[in-house]
N, CA, C and O atoms as CSV, one atom per row, in Angstrom:
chain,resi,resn,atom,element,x,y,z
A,1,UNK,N,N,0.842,-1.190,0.000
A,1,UNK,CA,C,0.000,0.000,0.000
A,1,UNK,C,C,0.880,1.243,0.000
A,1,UNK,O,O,1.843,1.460,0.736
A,2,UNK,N,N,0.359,2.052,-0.994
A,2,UNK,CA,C,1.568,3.417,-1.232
A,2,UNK,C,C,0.618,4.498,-0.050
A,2,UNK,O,O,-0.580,4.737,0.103
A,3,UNK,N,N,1.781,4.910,0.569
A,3,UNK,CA,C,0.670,6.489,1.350
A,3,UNK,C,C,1.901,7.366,0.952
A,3,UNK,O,O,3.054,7.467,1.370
A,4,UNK,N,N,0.975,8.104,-0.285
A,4,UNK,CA,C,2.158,9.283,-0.804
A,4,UNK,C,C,1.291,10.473,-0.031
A,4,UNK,O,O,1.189,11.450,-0.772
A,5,UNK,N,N,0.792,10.616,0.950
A,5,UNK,CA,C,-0.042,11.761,1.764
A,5,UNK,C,C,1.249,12.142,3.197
A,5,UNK,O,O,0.965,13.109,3.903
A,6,UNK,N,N,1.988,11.705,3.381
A,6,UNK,CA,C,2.506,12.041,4.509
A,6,UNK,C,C,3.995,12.143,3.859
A,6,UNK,O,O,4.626,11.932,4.894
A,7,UNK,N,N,4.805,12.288,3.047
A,7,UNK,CA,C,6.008,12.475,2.975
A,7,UNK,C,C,6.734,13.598,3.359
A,7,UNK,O,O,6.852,14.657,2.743
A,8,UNK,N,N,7.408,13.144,4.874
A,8,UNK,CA,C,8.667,14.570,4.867
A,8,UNK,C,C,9.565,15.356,4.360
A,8,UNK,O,O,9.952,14.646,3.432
A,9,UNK,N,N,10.152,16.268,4.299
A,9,UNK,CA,C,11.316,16.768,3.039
A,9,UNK,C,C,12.248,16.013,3.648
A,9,UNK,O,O,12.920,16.939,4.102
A,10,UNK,N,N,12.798,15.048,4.002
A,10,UNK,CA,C,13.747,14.654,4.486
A,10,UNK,C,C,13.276,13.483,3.891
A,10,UNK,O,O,14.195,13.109,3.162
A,11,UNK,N,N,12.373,12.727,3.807
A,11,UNK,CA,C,11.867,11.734,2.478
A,11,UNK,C,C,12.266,11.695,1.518
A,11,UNK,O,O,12.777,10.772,0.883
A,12,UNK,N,N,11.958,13.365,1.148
A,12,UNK,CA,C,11.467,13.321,0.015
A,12,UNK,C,C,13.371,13.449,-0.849
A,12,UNK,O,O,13.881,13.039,-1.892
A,13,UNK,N,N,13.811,14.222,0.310
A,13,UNK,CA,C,15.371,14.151,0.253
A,13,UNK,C,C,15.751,12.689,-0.127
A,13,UNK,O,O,16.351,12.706,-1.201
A,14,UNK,N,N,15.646,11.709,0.263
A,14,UNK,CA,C,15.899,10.517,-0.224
A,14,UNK,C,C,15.186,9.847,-1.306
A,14,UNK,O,O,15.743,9.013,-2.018
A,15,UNK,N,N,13.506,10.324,-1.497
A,15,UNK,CA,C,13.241,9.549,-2.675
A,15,UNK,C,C,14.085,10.168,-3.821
A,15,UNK,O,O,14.613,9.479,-4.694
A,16,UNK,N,N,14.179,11.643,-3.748
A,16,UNK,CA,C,15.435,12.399,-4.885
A,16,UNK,C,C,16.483,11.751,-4.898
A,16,UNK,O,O,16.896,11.746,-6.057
A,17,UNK,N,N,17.407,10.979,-3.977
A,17,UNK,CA,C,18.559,10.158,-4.723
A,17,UNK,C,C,18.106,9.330,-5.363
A,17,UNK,O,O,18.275,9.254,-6.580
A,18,UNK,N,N,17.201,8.255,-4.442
A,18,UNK,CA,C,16.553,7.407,-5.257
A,18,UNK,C,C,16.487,7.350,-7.145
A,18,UNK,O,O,17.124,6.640,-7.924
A,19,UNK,N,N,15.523,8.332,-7.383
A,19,UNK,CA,C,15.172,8.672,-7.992
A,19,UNK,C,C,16.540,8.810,-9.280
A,19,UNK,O,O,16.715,8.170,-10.317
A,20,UNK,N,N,17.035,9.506,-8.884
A,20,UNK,CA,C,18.911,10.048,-9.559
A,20,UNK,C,C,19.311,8.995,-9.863
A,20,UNK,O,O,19.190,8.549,-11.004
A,21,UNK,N,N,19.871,8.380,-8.907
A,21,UNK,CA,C,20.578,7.025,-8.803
A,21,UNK,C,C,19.809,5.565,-9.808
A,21,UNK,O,O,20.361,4.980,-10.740
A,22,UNK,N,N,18.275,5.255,-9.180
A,22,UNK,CA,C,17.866,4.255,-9.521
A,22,UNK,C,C,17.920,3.570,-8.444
A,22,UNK,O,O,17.062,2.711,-8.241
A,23,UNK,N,N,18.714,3.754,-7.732
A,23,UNK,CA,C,18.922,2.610,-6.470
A,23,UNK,C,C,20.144,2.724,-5.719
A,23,UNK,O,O,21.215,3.157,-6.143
A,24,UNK,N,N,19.869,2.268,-4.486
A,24,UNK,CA,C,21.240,2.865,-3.739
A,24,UNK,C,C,21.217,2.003,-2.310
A,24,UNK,O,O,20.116,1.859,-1.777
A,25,UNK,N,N,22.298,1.472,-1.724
A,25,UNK,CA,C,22.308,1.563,-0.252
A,25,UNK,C,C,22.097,2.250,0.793
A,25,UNK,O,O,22.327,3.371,0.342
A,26,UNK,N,N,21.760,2.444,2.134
A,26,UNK,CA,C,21.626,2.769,3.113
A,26,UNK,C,C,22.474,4.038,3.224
A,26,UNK,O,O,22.240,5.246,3.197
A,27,UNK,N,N,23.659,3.189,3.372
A,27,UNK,CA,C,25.736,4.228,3.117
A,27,UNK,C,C,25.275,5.183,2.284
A,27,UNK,O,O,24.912,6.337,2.509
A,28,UNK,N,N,25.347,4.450,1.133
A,28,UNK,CA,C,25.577,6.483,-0.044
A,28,UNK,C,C,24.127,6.983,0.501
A,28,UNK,O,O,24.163,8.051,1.112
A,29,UNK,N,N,23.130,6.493,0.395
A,29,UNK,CA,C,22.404,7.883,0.888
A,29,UNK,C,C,22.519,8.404,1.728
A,29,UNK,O,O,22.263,9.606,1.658
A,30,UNK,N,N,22.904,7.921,2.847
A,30,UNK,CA,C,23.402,8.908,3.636
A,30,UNK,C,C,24.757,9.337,3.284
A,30,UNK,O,O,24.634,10.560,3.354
A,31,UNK,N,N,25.516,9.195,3.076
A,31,UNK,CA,C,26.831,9.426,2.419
A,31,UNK,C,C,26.413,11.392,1.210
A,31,UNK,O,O,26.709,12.586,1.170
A,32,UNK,N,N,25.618,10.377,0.557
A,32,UNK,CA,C,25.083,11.869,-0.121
A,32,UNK,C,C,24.152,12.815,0.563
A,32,UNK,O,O,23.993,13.791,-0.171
A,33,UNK,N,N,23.346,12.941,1.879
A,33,UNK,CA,C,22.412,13.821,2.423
A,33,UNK,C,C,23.306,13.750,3.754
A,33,UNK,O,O,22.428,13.745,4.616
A,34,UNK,N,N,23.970,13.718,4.121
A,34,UNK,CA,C,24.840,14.328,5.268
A,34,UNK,C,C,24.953,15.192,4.974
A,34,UNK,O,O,24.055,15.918,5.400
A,35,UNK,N,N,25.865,15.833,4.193
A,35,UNK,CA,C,26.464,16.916,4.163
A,35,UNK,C,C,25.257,18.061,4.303
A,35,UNK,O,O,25.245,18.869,5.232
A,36,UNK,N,N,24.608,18.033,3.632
A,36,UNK,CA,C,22.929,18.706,3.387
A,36,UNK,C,C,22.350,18.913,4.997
A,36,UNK,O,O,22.250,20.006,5.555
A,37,UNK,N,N,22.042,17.752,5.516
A,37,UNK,CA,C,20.968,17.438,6.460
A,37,UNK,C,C,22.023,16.975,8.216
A,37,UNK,O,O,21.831,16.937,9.431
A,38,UNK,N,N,22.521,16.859,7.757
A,38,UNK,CA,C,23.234,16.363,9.388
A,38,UNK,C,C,22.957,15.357,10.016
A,38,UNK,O,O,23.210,15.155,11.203
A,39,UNK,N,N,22.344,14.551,9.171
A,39,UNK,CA,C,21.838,13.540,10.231
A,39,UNK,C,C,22.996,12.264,10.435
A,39,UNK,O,O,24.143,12.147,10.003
A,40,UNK,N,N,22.297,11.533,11.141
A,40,UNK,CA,C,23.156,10.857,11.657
A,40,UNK,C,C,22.775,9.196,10.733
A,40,UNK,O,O,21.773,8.987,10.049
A,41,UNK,N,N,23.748,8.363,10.961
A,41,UNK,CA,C,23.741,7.361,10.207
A,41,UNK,C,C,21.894,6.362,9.945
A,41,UNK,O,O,21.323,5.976,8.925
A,42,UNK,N,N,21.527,6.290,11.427
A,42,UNK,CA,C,20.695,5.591,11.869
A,42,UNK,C,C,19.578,6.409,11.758
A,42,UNK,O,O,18.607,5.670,11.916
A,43,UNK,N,N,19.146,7.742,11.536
A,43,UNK,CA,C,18.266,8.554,10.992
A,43,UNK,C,C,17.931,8.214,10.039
A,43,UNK,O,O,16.891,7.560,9.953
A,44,UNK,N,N,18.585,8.486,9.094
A,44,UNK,CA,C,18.523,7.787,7.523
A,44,UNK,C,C,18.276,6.542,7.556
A,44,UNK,O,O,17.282,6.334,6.859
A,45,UNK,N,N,18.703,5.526,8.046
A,45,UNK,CA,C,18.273,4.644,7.964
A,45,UNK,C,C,16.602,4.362,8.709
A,45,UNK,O,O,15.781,3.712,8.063
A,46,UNK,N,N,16.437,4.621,9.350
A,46,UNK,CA,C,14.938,4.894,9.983
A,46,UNK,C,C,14.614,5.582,8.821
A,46,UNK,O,O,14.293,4.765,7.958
A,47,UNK,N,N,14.545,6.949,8.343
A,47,UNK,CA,C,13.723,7.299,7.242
A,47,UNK,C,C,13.784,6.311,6.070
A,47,UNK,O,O,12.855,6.297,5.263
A,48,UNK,N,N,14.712,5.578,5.950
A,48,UNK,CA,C,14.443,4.789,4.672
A,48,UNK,C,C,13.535,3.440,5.045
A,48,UNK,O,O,12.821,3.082,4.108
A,49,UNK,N,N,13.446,2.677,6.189
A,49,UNK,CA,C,12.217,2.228,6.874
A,49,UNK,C,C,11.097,2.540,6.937
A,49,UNK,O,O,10.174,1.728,6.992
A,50,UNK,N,N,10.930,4.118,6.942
A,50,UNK,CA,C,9.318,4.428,7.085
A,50,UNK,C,C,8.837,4.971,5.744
A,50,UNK,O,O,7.714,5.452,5.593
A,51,UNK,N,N,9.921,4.846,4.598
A,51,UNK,CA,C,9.363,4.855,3.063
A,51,UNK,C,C,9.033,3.663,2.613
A,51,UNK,O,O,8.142,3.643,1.765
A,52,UNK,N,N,9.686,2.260,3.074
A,52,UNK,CA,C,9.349,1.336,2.801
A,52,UNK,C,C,8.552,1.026,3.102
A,52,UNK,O,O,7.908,0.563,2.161
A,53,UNK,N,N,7.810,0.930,4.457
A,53,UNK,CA,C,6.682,0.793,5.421
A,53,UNK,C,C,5.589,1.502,5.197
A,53,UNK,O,O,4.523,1.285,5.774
A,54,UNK,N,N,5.843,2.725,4.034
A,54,UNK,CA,C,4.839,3.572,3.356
A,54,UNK,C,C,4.777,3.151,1.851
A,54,UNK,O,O,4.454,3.882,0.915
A,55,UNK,N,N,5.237,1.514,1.780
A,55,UNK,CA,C,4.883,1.606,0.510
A,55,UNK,C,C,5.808,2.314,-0.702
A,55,UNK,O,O,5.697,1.786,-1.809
A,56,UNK,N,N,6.556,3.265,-0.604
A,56,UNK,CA,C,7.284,4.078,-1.419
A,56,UNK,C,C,8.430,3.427,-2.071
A,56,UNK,O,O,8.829,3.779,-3.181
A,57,UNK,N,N,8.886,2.611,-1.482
A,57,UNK,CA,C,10.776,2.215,-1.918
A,57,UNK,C,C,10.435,0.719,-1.324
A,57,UNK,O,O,9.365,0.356,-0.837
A,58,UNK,N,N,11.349,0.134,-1.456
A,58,UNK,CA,C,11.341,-1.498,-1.746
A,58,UNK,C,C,13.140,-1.570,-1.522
A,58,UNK,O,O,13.849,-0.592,-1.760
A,59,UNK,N,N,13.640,-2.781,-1.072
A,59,UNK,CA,C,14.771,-3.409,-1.196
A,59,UNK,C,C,15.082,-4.607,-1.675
A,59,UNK,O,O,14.217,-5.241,-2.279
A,60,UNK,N,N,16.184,-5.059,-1.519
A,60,UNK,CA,C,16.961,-6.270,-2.375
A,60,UNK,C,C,18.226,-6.514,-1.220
A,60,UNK,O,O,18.934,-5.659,-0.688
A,61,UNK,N,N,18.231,-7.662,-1.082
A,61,UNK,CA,C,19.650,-7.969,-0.248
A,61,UNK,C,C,21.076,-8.069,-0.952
A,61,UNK,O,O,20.931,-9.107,-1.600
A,62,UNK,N,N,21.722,-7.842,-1.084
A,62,UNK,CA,C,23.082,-7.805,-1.534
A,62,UNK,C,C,23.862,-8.206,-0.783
A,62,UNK,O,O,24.561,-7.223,-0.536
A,63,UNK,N,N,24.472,-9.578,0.140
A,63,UNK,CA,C,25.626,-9.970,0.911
A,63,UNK,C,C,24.814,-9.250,2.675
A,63,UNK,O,O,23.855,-9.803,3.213
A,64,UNK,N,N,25.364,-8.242,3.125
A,64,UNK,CA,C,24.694,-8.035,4.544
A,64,UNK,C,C,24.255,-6.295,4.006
A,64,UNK,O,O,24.333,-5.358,4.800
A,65,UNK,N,N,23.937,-6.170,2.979
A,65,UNK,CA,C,23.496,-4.690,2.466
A,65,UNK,C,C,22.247,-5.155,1.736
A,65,UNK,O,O,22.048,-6.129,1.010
A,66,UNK,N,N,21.315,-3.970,2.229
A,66,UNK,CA,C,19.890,-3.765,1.930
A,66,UNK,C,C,20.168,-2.844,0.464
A,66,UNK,O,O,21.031,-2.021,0.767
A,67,UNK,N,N,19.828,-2.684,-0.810
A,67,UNK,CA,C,19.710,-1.866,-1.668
A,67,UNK,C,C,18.419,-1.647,-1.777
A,67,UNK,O,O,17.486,-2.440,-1.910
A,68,UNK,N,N,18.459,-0.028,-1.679
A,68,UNK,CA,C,17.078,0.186,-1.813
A,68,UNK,C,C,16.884,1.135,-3.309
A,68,UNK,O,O,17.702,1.896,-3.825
A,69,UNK,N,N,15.474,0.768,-3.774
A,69,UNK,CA,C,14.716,1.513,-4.885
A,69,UNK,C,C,13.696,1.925,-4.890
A,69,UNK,O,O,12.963,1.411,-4.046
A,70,UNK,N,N,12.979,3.161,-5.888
A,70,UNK,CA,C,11.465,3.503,-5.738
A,70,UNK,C,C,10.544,2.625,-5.965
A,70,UNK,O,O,10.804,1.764,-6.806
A,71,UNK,N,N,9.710,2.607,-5.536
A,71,UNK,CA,C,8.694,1.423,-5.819
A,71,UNK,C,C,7.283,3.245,-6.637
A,71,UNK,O,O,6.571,3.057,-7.623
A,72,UNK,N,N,7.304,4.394,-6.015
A,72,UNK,CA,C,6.586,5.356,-6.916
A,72,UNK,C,C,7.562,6.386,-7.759
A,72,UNK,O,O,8.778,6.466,-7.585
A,73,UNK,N,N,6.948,7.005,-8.515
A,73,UNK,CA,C,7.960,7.650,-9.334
A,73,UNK,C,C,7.480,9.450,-9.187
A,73,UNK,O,O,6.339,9.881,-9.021
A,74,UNK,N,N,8.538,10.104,-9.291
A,74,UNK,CA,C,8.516,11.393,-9.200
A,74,UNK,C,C,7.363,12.164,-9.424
A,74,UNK,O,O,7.242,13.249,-8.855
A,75,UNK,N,N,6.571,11.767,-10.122
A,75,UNK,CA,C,5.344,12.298,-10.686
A,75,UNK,C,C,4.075,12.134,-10.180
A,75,UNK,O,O,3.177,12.972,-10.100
A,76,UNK,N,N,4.081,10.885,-9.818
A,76,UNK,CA,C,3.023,10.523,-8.902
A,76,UNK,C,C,3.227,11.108,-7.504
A,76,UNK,O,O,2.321,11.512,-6.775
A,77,UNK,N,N,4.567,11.101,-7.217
A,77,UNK,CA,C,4.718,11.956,-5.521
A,77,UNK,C,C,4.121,13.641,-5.588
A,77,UNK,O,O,3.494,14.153,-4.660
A,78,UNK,N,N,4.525,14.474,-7.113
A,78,UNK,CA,C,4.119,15.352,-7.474
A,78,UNK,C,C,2.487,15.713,-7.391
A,78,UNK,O,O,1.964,16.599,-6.715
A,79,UNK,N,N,1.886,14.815,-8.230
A,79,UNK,CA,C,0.031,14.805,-8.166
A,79,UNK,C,C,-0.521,14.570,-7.195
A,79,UNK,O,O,-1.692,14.914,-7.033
A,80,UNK,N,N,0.387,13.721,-6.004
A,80,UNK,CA,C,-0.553,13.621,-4.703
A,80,UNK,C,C,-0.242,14.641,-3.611
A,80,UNK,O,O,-1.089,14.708,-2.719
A,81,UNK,N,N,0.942,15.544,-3.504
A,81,UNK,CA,C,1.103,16.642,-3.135
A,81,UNK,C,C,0.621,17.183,-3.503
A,81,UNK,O,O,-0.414,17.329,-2.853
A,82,UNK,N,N,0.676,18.096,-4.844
A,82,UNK,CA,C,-0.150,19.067,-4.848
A,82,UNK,C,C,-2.164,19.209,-4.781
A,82,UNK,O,O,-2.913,20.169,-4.596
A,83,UNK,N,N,-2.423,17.637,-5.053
A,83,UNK,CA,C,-3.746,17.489,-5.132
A,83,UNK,C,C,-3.654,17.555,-3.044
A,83,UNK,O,O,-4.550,18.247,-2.561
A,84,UNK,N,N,-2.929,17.068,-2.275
A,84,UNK,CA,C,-3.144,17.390,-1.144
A,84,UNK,C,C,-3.205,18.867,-0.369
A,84,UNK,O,O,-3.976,19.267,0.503
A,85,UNK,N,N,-2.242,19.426,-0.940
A,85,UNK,CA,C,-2.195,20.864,-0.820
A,85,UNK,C,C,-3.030,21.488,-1.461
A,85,UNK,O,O,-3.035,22.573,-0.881
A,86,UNK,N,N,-3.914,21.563,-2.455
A,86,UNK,CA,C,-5.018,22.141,-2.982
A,86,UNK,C,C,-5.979,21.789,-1.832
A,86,UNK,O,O,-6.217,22.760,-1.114
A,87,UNK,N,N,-6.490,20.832,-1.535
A,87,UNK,CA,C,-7.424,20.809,-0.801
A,87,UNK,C,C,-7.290,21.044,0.568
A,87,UNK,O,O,-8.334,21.330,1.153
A,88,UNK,N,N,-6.287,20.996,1.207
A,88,UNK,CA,C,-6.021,21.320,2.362
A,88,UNK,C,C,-5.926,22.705,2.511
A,88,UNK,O,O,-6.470,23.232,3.481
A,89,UNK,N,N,-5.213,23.482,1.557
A,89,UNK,CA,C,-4.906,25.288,1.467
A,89,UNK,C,C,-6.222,26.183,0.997
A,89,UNK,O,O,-6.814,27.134,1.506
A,90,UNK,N,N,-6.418,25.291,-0.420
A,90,UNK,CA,C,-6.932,26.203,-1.197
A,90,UNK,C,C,-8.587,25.029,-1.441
A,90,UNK,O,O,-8.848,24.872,-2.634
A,91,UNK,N,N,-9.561,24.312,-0.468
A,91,UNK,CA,C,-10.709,23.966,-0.683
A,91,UNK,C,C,-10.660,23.069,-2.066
A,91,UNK,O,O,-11.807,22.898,-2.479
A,92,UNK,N,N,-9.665,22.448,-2.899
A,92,UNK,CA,C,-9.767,22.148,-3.561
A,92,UNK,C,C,-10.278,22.658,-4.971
A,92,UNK,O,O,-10.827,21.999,-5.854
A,93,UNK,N,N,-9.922,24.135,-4.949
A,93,UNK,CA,C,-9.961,25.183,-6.212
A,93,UNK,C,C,-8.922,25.235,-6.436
A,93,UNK,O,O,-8.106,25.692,-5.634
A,94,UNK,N,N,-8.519,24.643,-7.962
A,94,UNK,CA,C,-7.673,24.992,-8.738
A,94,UNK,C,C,-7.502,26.546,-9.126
A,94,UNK,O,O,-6.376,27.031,-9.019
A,95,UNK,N,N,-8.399,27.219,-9.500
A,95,UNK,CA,C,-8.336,28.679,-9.705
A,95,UNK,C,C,-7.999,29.428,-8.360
A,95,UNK,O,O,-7.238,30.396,-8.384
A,96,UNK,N,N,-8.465,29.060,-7.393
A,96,UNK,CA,C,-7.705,30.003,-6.260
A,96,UNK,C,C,-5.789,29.246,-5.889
A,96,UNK,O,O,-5.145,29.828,-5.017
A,97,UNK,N,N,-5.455,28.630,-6.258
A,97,UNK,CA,C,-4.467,27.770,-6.092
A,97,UNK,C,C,-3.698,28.499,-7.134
A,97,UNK,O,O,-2.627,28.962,-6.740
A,98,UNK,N,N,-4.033,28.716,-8.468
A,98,UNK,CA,C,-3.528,29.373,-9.381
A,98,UNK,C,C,-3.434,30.764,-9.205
A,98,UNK,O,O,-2.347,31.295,-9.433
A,99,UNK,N,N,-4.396,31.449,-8.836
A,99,UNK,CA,C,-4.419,33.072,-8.233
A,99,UNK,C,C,-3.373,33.309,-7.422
A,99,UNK,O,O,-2.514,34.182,-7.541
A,100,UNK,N,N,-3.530,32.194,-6.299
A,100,UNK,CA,C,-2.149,31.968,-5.107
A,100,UNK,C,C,-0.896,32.262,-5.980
A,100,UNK,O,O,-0.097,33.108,-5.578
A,101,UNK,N,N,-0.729,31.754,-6.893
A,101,UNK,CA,C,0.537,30.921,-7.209
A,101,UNK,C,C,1.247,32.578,-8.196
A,101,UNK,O,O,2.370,33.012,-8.452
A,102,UNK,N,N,-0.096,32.994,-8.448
A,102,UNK,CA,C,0.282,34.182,-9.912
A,102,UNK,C,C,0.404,35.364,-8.677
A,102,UNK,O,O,1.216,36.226,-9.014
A,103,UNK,N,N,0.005,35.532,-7.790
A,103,UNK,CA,C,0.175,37.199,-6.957
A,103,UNK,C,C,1.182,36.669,-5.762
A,103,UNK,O,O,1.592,37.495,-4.945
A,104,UNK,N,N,1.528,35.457,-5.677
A,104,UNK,CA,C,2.809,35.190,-4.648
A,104,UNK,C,C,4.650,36.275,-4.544
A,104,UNK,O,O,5.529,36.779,-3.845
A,105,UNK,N,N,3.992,35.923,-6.180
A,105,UNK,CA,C,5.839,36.462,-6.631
A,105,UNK,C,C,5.941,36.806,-7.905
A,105,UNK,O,O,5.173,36.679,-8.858
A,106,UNK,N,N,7.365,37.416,-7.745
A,106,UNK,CA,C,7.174,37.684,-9.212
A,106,UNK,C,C,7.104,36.742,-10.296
A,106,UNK,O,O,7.712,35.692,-10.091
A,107,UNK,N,N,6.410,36.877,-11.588
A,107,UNK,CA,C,5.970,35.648,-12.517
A,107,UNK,C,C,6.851,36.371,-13.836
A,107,UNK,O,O,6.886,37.594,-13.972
A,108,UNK,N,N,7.335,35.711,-14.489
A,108,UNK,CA,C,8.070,36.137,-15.842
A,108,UNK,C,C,7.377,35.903,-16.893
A,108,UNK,O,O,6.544,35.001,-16.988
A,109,UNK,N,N,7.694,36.758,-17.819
A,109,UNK,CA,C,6.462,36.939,-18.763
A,109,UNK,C,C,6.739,35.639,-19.640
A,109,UNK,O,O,6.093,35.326,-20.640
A,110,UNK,N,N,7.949,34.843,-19.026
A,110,UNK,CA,C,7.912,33.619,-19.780
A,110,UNK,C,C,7.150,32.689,-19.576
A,110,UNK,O,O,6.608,31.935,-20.384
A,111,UNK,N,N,7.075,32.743,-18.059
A,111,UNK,CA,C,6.082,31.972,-17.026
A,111,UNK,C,C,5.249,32.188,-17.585
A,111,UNK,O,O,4.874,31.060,-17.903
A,112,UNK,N,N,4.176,33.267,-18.260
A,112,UNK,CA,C,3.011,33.860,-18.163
A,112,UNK,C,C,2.476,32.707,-19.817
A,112,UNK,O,O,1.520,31.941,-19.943
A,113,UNK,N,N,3.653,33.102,-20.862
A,113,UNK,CA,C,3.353,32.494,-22.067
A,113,UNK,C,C,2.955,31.050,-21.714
A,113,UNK,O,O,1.850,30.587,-21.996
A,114,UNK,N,N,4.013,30.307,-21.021
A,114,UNK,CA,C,4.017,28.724,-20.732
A,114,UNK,C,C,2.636,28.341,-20.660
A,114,UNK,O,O,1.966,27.717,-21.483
A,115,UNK,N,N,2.247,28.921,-19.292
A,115,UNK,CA,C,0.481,28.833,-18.580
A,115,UNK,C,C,-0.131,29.242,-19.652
A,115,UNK,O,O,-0.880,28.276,-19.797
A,116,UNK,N,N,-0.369,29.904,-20.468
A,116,UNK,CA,C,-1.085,30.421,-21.635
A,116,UNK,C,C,-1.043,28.884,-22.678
A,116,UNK,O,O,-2.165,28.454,-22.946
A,117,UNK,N,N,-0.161,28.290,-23.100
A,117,UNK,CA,C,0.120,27.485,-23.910
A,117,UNK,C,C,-0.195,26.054,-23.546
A,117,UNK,O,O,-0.363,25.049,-24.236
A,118,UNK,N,N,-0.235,26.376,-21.654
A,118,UNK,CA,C,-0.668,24.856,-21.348
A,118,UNK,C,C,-2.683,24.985,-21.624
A,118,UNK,O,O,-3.502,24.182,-22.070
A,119,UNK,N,N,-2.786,26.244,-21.149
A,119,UNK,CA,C,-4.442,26.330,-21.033
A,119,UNK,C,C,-4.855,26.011,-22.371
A,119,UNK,O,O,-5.705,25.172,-22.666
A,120,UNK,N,N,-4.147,26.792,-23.229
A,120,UNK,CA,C,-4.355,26.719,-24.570
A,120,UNK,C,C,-4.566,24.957,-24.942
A,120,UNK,O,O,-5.557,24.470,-25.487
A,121,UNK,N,N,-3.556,24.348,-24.557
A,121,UNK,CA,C,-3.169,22.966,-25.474
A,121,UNK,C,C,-4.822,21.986,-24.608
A,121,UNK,O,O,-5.487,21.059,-25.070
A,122,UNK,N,N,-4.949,22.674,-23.380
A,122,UNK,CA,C,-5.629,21.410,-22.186
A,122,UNK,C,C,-6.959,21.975,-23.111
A,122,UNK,O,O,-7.841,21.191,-23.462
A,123,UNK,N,N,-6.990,23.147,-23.394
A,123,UNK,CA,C,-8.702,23.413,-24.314
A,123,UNK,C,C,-8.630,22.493,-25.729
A,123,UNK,O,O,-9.738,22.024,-25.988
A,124,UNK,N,N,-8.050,22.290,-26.270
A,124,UNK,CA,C,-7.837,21.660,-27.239
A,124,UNK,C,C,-8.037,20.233,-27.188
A,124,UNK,O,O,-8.775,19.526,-27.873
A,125,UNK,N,N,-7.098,19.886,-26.080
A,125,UNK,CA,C,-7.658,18.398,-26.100
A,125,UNK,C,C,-9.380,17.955,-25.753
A,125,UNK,O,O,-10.103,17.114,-26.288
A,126,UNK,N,N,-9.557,18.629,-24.969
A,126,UNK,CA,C,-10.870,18.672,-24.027
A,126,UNK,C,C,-11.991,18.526,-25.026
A,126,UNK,O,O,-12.987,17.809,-24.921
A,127,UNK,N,N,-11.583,19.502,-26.222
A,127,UNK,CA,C,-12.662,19.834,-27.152
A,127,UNK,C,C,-12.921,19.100,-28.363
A,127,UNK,O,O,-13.506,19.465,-29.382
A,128,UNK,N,N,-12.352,17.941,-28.058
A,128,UNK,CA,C,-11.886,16.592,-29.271
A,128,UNK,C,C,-12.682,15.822,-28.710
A,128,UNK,O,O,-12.816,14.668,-29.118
């Protein structure tokens, strides 16, 4: 059972090697998010327990080493965040979520074309 509803940035810090890598031991990920995060050996390893235990990542034994991999992929962690954060922030309105997103900060008029081109392309399909 996947629960992509509760992931920490310190998760999510590891599903990103994951992710990079394809797969990795216990060691390099922490090896690679030390420097970042400070944690300690057995932290990481507990967070990589409670991704597995969430369904998220999966292992393989290798000699007395656990290798671990994603069992979800970047995108799907993406759609269930933000579909969680819409409804939790913004009532589950996309248009106030988008309002949010356009008077937050500054938006570049490149930004502005993109969103124009996605609305554009999503009317198009819709209308087929």
């Amino acid at each position: 059972m996947k629960d992509l509803g509760r992931i920490s940035e310190h998760q999510l810090d590891i599903l990103n090697v994951l992710w990079a890598r394809g797969e990795a031991t216990a060691r390099e990920v922490h090896e690679l998010l030390e420097p970042v995060s400070g944690h300690a050996r057995k932290t990481t390893g507990t967070l990589l327990h409670r991704l597995e235990k969430q369904g998220l990542i999966t292992h393989r034994e290798e000699g007395r080493e656990f290798i671990y991999r994603p069992r979800v992929t970047r995108e799907e962690v993406q759609e269930a965040t933000v579909r969680g954060m819409m409804g939790q922030l913004f009532h589950g309105s996309l248009p106030t979520l988008v309002s949010y997103a356009l008077e937050a900060g500054d938006v570049e008029p490149e930004d502005l074309a993109r969103i124009r081109a996605l609305i554009d392309e999503r009317q198009r399909t819709r209308s087929r």
